[in-house]
PQR file with spaces between the fields and no chain letter, atoms N, CA, C, O and H, PARSE charges and radii, in Angstrom:
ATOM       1  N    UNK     1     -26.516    0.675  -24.115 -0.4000 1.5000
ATOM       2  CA   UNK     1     -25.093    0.861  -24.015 -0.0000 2.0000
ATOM       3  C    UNK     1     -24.749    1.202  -22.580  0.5500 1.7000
ATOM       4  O    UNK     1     -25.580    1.845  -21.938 -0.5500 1.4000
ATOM       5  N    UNK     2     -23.643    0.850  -22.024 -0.4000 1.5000
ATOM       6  CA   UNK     2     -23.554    0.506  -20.440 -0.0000 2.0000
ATOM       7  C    UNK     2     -22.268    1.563  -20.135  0.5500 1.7000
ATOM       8  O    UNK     2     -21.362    1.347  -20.940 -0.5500 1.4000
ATOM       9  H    UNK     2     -22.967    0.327  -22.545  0.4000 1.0000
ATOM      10  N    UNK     3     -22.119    2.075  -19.686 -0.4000 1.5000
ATOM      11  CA   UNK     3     -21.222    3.344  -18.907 -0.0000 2.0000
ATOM      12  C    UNK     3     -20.348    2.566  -18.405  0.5500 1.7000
ATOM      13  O    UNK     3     -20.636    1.542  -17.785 -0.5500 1.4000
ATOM      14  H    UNK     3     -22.855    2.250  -19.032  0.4000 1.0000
ATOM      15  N    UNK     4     -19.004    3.040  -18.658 -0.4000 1.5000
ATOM      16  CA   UNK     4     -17.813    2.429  -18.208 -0.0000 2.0000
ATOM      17  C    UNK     4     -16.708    3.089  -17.202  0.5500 1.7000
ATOM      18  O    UNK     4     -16.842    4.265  -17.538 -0.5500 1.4000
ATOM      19  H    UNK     4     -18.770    3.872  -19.161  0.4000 1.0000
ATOM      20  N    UNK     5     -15.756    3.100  -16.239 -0.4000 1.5000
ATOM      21  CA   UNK     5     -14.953    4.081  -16.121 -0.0000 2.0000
ATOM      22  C    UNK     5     -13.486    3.489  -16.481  0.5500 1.7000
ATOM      23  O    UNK     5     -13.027    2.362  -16.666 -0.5500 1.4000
ATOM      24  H    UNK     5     -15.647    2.144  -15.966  0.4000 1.0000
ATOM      25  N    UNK     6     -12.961    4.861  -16.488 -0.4000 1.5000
ATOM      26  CA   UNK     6     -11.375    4.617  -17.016 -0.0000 2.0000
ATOM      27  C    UNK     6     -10.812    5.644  -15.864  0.5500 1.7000
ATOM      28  O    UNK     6     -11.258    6.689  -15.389 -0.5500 1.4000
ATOM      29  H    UNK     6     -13.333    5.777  -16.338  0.4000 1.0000
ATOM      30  N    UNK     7      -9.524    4.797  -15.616 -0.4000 1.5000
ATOM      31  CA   UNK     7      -8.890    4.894  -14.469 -0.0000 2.0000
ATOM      32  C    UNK     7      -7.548    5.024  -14.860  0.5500 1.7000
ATOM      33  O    UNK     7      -7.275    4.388  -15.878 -0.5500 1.4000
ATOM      34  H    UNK     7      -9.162    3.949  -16.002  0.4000 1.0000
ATOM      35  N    UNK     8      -6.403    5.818  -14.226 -0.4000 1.5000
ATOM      36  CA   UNK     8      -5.268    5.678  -14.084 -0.0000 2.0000
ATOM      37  C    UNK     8      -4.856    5.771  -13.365  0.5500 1.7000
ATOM      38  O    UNK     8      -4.868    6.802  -12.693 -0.5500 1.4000
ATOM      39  H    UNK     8      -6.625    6.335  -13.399  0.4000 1.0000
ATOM      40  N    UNK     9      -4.198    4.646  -13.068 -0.4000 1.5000
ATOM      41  CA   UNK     9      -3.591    4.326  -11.715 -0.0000 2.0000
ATOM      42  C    UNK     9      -2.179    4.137  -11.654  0.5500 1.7000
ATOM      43  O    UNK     9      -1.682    3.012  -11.603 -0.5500 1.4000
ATOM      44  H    UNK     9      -4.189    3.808  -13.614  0.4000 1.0000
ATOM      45  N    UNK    10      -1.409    5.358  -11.657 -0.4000 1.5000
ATOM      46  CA   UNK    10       0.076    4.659  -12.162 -0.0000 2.0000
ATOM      47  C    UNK    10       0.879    5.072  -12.889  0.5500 1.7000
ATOM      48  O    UNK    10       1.418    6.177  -12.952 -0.5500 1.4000
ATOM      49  H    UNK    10      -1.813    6.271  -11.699  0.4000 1.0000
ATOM      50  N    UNK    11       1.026    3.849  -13.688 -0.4000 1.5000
ATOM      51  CA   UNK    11       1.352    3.778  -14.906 -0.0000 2.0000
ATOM      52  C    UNK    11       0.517    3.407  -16.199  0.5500 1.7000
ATOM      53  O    UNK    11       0.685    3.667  -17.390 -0.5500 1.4000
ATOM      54  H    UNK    11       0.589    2.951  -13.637  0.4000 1.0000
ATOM      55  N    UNK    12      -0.493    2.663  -15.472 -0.4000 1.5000
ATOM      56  CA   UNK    12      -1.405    1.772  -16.012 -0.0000 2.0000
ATOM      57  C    UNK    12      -2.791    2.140  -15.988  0.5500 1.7000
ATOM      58  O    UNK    12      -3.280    2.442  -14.899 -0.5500 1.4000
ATOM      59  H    UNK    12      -0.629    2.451  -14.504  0.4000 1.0000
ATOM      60  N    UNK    13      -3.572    2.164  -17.129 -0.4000 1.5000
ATOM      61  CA   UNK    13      -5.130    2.464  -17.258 -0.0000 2.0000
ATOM      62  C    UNK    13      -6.024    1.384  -17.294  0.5500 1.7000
ATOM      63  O    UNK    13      -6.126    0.541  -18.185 -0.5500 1.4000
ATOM      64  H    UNK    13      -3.175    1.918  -18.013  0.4000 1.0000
ATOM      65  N    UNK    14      -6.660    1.477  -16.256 -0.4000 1.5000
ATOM      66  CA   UNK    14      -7.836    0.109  -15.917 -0.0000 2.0000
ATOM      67  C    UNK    14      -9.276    0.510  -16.686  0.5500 1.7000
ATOM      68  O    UNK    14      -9.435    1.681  -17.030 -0.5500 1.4000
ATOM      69  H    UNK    14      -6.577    2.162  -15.532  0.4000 1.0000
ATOM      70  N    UNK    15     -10.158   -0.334  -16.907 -0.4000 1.5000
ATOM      71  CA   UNK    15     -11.358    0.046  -17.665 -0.0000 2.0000
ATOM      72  C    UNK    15     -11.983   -0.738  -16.623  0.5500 1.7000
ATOM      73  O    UNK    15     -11.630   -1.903  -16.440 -0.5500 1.4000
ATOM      74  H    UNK    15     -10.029   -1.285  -16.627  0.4000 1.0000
ATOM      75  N    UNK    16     -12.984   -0.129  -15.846 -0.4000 1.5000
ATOM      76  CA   UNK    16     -14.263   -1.221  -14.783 -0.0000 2.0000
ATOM      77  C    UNK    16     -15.329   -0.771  -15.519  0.5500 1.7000
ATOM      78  O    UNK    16     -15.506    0.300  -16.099 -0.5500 1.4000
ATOM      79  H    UNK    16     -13.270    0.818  -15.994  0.4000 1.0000
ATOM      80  N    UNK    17     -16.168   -1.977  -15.385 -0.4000 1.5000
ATOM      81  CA   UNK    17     -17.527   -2.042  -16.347 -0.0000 2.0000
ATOM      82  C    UNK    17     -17.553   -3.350  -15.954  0.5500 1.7000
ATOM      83  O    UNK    17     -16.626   -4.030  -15.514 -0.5500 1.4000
ATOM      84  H    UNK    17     -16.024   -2.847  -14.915  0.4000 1.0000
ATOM      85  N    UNK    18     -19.295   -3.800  -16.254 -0.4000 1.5000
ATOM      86  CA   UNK    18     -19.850   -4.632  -15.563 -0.0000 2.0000
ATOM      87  C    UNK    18     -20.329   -5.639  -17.215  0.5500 1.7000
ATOM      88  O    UNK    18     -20.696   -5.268  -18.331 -0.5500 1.4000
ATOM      89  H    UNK    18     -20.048   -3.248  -16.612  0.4000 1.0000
ATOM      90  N    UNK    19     -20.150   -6.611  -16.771 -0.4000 1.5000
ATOM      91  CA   UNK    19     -20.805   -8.073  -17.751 -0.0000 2.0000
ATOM      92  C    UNK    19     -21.682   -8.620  -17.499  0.5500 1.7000
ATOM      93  O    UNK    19     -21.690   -8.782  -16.279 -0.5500 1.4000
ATOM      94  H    UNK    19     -19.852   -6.912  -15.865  0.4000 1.0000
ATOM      95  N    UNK    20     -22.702   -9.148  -18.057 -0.4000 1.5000
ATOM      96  CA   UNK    20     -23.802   -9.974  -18.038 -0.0000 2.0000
ATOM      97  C    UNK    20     -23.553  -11.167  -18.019  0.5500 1.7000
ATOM      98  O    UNK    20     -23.484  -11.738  -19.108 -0.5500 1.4000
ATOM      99  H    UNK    20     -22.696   -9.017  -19.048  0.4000 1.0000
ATOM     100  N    UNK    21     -23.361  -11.851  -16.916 -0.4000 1.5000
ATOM     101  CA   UNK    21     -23.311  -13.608  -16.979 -0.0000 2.0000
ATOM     102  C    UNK    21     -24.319  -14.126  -16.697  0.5500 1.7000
ATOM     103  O    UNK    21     -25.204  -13.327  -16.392 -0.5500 1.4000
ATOM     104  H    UNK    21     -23.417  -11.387  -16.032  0.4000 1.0000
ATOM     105  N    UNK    22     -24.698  -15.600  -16.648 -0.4000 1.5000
ATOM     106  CA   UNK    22     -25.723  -16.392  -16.626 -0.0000 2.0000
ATOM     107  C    UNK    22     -25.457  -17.279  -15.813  0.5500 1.7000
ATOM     108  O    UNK    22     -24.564  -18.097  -16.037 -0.5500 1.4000
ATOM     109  H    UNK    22     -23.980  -16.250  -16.896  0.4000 1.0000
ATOM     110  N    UNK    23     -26.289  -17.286  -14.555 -0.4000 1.5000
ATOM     111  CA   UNK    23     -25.545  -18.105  -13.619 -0.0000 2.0000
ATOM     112  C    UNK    23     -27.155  -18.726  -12.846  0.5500 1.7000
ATOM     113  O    UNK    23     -28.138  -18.012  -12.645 -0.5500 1.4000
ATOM     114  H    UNK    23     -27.014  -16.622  -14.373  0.4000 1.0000
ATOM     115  N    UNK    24     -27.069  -19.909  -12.586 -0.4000 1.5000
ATOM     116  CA   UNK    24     -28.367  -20.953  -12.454 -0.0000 2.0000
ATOM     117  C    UNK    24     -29.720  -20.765  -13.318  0.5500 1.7000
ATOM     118  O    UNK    24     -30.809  -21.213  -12.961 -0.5500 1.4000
ATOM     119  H    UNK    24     -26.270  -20.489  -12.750  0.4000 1.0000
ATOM     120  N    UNK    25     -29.471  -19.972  -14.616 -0.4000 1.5000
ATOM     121  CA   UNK    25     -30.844  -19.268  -15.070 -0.0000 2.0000
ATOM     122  C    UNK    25     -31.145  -18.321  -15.272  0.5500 1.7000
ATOM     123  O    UNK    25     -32.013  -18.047  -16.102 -0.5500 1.4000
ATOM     124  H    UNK    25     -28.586  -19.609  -14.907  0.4000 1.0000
ATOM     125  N    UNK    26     -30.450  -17.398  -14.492 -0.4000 1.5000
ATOM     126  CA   UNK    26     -30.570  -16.175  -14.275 -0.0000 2.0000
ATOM     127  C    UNK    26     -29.556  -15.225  -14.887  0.5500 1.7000
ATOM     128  O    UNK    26     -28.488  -15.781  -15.143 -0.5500 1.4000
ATOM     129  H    UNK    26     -29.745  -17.620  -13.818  0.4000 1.0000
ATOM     130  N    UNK    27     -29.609  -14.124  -15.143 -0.4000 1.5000
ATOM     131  CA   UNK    27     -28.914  -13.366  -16.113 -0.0000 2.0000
ATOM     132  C    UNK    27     -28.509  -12.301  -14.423  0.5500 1.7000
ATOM     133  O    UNK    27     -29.399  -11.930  -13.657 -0.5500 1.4000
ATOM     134  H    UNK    27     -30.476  -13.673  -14.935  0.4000 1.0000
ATOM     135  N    UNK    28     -27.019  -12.020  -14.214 -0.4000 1.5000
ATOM     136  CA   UNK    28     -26.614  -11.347  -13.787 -0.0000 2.0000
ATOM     137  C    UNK    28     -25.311  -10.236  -14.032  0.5500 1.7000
ATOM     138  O    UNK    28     -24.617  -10.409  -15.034 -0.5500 1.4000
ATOM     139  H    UNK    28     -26.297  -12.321  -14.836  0.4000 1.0000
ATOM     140  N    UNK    29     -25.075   -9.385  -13.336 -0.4000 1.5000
ATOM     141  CA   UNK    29     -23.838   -8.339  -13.724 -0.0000 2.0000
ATOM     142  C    UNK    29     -22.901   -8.498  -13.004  0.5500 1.7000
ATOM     143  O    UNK    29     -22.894   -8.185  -11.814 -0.5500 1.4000
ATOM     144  H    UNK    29     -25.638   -9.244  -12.523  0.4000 1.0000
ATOM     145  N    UNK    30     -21.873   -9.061  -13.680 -0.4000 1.5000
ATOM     146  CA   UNK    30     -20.622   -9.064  -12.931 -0.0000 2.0000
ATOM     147  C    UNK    30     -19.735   -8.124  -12.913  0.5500 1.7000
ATOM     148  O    UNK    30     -19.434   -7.700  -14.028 -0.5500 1.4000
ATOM     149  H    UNK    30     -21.879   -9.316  -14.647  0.4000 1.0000
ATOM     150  N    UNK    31     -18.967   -7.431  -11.605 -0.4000 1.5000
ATOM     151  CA   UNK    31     -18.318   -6.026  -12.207 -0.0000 2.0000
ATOM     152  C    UNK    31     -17.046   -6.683  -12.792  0.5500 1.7000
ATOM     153  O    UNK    31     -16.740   -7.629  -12.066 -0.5500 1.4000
ATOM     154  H    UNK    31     -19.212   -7.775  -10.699  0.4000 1.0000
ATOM     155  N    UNK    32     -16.157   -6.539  -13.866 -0.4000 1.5000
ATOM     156  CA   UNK    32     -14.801   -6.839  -14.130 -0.0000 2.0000
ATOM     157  C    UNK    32     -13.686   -5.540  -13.672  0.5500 1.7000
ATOM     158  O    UNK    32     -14.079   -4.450  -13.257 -0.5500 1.4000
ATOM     159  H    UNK    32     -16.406   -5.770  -14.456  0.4000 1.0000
ATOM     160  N    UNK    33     -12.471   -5.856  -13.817 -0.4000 1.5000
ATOM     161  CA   UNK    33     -11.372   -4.516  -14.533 -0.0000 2.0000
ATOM     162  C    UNK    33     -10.798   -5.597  -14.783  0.5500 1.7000
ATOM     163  O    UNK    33     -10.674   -6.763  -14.406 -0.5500 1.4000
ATOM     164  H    UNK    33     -12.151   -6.741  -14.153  0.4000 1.0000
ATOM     165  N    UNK    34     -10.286   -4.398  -16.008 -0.4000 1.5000
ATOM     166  CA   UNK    34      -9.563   -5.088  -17.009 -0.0000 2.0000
ATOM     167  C    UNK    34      -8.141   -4.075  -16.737  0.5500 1.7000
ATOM     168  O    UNK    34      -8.199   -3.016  -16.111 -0.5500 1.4000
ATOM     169  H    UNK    34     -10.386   -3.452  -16.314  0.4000 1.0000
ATOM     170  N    UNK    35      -7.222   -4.488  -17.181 -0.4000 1.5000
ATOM     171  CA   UNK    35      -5.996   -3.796  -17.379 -0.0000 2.0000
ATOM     172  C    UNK    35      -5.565   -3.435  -18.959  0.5500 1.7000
ATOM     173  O    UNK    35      -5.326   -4.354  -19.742 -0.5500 1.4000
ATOM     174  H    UNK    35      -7.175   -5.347  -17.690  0.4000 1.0000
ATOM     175  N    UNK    36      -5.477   -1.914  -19.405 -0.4000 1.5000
ATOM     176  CA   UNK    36      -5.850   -1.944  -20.753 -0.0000 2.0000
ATOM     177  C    UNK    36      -4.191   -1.454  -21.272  0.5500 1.7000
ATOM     178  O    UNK    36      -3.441   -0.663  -20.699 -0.5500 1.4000
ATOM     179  H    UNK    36      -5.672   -1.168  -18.769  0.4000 1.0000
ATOM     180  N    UNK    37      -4.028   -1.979  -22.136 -0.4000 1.5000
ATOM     181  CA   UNK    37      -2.937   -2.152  -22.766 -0.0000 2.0000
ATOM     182  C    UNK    37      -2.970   -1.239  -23.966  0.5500 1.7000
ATOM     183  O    UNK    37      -3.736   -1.655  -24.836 -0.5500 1.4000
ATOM     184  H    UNK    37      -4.636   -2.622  -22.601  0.4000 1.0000
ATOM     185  N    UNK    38      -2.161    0.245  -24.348 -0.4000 1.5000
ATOM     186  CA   UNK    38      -1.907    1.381  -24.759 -0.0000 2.0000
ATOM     187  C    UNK    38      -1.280    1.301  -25.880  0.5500 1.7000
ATOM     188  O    UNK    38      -1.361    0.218  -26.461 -0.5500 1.4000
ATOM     189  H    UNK    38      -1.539    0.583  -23.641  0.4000 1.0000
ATOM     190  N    UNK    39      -0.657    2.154  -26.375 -0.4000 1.5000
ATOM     191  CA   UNK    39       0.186    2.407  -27.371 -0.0000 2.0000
ATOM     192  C    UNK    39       1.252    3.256  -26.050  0.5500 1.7000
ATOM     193  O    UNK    39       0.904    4.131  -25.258 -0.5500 1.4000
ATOM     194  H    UNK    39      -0.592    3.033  -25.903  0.4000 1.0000
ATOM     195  N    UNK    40       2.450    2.674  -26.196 -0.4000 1.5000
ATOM     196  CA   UNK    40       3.484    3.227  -25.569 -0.0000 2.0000
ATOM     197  C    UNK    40       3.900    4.432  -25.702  0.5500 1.7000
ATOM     198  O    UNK    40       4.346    5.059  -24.741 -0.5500 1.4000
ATOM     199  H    UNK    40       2.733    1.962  -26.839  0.4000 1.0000
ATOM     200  N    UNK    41       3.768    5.208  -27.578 -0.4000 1.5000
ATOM     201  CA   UNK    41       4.608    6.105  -27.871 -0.0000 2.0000
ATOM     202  C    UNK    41       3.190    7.705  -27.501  0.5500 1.7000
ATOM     203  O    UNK    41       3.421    8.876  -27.802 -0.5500 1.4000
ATOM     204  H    UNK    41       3.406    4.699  -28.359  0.4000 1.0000
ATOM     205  N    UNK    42       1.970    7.241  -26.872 -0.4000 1.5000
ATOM     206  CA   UNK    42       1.484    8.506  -26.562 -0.0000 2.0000
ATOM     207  C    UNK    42       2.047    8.926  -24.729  0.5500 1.7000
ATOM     208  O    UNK    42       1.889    8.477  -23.593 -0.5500 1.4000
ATOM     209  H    UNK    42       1.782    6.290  -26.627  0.4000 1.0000
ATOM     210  N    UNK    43       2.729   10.012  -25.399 -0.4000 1.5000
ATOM     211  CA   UNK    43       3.447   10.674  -23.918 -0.0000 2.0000
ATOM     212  C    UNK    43       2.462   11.301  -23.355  0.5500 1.7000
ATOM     213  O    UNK    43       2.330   11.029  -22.162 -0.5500 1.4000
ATOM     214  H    UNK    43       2.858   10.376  -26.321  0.4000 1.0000
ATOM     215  N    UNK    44       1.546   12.223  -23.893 -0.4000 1.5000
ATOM     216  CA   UNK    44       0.691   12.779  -22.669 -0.0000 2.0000
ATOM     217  C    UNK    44      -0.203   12.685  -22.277  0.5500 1.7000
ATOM     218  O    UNK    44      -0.976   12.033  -22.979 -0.5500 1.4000
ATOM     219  H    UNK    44       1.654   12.443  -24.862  0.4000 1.0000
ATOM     220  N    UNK    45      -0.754   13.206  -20.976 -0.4000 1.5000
ATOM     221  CA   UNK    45      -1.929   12.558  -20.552 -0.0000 2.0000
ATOM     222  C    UNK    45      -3.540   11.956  -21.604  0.5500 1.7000
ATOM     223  O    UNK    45      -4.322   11.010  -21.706 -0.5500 1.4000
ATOM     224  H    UNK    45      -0.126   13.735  -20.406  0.4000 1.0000
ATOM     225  N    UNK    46      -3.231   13.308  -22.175 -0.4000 1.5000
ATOM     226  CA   UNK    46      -4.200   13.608  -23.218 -0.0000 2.0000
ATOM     227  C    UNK    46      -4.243   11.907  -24.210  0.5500 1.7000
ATOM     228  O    UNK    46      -4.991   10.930  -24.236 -0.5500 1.4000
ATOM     229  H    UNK    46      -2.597   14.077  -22.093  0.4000 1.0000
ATOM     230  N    UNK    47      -3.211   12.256  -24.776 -0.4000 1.5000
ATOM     231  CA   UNK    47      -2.965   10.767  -25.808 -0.0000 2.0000
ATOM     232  C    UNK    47      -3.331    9.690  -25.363  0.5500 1.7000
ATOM     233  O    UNK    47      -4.038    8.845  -25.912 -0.5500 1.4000
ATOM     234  H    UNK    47      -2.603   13.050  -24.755  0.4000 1.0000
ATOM     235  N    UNK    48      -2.813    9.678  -24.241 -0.4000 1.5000
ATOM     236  CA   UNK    48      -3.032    8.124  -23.445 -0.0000 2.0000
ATOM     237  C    UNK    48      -4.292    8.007  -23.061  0.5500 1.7000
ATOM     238  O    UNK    48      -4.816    6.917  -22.830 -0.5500 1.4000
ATOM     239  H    UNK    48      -2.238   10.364  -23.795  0.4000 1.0000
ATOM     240  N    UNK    49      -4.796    8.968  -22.977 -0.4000 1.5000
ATOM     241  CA   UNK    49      -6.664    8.880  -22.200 -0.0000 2.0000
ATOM     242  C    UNK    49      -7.205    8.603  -23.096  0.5500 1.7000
ATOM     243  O    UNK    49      -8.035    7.720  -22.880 -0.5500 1.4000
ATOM     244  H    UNK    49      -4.370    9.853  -23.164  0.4000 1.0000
ATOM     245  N    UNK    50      -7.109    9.247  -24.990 -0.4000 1.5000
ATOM     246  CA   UNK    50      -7.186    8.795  -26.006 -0.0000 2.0000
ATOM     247  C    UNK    50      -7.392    7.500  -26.212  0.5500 1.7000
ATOM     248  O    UNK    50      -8.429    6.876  -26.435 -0.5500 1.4000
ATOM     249  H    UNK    50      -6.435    9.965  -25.165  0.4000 1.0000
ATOM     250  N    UNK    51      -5.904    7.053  -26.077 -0.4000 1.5000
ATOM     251  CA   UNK    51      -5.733    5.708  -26.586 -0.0000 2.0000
ATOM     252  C    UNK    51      -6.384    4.388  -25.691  0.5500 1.7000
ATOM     253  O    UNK    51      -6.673    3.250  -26.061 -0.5500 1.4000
ATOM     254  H    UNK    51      -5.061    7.560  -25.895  0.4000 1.0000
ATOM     255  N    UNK    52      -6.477    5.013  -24.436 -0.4000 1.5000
ATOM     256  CA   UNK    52      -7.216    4.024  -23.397 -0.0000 2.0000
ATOM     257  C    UNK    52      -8.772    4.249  -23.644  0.5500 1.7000
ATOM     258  O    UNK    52      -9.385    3.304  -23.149 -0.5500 1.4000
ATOM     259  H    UNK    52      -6.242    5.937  -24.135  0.4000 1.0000
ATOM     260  N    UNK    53      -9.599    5.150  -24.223 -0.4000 1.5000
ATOM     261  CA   UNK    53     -10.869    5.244  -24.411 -0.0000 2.0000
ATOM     262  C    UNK    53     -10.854    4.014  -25.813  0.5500 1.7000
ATOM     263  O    UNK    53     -11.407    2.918  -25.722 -0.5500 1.4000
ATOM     264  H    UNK    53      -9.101    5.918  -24.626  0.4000 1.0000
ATOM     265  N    UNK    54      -9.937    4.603  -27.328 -0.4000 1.5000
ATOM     266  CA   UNK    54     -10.057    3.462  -27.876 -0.0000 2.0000
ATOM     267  C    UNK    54      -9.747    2.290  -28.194  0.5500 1.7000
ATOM     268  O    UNK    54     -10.020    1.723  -29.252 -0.5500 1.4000
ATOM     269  H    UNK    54      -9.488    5.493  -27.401  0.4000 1.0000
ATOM     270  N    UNK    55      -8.797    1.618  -26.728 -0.4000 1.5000
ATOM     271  CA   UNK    55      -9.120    0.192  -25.928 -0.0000 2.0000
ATOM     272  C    UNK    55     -10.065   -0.057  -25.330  0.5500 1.7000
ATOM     273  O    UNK    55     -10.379   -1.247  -25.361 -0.5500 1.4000
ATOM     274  H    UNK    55      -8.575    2.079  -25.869  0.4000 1.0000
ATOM     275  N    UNK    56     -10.814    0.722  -24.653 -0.4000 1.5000
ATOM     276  CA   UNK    56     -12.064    0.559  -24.192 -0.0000 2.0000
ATOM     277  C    UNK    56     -13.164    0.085  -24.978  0.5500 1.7000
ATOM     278  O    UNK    56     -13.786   -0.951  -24.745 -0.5500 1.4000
ATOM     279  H    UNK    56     -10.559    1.689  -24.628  0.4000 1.0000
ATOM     280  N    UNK    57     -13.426    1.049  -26.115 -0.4000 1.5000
ATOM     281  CA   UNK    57     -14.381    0.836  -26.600 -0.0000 2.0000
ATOM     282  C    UNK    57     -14.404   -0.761  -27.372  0.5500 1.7000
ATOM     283  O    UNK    57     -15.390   -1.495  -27.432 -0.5500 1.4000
ATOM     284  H    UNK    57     -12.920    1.891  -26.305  0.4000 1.0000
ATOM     285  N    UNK    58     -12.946   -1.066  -27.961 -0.4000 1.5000
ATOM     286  CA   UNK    58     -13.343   -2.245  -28.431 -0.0000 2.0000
ATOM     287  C    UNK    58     -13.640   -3.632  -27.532  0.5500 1.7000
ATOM     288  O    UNK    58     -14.008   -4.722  -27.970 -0.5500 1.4000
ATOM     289  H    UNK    58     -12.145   -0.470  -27.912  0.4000 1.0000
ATOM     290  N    UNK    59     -13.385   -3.284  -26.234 -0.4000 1.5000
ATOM     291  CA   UNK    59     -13.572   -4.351  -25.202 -0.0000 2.0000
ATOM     292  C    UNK    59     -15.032   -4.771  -24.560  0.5500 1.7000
ATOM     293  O    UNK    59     -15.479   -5.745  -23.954 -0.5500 1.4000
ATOM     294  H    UNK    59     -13.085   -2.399  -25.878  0.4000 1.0000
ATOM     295  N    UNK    60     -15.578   -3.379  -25.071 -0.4000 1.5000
ATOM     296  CA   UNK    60     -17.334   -3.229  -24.684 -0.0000 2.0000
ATOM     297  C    UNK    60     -18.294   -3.017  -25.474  0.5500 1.7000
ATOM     298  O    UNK    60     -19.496   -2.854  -25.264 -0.5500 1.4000
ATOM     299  H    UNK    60     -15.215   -2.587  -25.564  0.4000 1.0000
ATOM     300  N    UNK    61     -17.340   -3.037  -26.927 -0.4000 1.5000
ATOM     301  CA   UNK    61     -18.343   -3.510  -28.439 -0.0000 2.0000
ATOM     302  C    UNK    61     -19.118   -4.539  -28.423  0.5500 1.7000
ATOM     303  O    UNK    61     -20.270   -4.408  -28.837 -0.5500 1.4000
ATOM     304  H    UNK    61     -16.364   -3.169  -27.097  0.4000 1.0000
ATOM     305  N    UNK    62     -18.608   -5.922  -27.889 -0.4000 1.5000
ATOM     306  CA   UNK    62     -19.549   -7.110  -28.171 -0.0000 2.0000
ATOM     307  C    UNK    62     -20.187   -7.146  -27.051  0.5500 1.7000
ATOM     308  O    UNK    62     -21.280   -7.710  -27.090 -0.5500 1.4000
ATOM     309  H    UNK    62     -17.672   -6.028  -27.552  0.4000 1.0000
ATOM     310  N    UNK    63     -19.801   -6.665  -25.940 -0.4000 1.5000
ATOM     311  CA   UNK    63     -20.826   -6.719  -24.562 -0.0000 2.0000
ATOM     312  C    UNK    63     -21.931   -6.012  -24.709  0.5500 1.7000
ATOM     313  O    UNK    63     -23.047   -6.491  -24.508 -0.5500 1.4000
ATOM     314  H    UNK    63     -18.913   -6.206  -25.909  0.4000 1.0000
ATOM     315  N    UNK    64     -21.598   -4.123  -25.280 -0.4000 1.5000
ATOM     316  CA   UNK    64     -22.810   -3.481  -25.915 -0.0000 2.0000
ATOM     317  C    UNK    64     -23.573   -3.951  -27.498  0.5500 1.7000
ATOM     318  O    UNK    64     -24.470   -3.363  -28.103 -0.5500 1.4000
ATOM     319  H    UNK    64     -20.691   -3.734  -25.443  0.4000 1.0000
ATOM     320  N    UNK    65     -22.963   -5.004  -27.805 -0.4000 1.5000
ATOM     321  CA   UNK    65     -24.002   -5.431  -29.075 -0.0000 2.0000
ATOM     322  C    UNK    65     -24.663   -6.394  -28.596  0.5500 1.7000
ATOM     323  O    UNK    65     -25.714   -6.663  -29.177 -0.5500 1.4000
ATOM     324  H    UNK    65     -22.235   -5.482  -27.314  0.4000 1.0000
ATOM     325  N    UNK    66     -24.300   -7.156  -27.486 -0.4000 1.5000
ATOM     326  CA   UNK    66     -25.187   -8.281  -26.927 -0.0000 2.0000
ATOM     327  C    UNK    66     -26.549   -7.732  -26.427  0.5500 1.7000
ATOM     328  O    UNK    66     -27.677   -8.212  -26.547 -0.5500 1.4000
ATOM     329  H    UNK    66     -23.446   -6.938  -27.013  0.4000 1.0000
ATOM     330  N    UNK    67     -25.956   -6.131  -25.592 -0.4000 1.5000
ATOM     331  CA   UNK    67     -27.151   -5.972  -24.547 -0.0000 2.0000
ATOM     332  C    UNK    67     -28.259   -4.960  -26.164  0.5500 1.7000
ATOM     333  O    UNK    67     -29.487   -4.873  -26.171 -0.5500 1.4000
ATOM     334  H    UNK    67     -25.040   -5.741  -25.495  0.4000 1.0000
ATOM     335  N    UNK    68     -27.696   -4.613  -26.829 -0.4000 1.5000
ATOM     336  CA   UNK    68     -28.836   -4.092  -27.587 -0.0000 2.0000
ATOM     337  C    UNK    68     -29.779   -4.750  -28.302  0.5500 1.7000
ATOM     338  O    UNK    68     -30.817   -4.247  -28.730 -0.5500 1.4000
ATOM     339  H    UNK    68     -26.698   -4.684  -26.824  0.4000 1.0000
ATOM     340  N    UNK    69     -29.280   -6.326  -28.489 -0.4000 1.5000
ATOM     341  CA   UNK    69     -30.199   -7.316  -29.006 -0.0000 2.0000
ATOM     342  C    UNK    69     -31.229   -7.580  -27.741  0.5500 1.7000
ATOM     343  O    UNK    69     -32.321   -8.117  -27.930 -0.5500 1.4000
ATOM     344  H    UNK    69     -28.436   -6.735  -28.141  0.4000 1.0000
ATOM     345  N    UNK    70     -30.802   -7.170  -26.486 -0.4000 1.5000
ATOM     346  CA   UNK    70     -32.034   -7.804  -25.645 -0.0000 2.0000
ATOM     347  C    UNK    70     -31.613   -9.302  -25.092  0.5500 1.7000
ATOM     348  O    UNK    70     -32.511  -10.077  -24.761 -0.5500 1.4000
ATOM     349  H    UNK    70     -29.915   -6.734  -26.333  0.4000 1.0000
ATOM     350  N    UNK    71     -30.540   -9.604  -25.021 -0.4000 1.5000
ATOM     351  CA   UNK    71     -30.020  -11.137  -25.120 -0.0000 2.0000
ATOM     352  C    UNK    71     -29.209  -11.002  -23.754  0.5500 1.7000
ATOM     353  O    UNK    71     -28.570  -11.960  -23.318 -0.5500 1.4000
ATOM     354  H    UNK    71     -29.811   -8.975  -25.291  0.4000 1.0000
């Protein structure tokens, strides 16, 4: 399972974390950010860090089920 960070920048909470692509053969890590999209009605910091952890997690479910197969 691969360590992610969450960011707020703003208005807006970014998630950076890195992907495994396949490029000439070779299996490499690409870093992404993503721009993560909330629930509007959490006002405080708290909620929103909440709600941006569980956007996160579903964005790095199939990336962390890939890497636990070894694939």
């Amino acid at each position: 399972m691969q360590k992610s960070q969450i960011k707020k920048v703003g208005n807006c909470w970014l998630l950076r974390f890195y992907e495994p692509v396949v490029e000439a053969g070779r299996t490499v890590k690409l870093q992404k950010t993503v721009k993560l999209n909330i629930n509007p009605e959490a006002r405080t910091d708290r909620a929103q860090a909440d709600a941006a952890r569980a956007a996160a997690d579903l964005i790095l479910a199939p990336i962390n089920a890939r890497s636990a197969c070894g694939s």
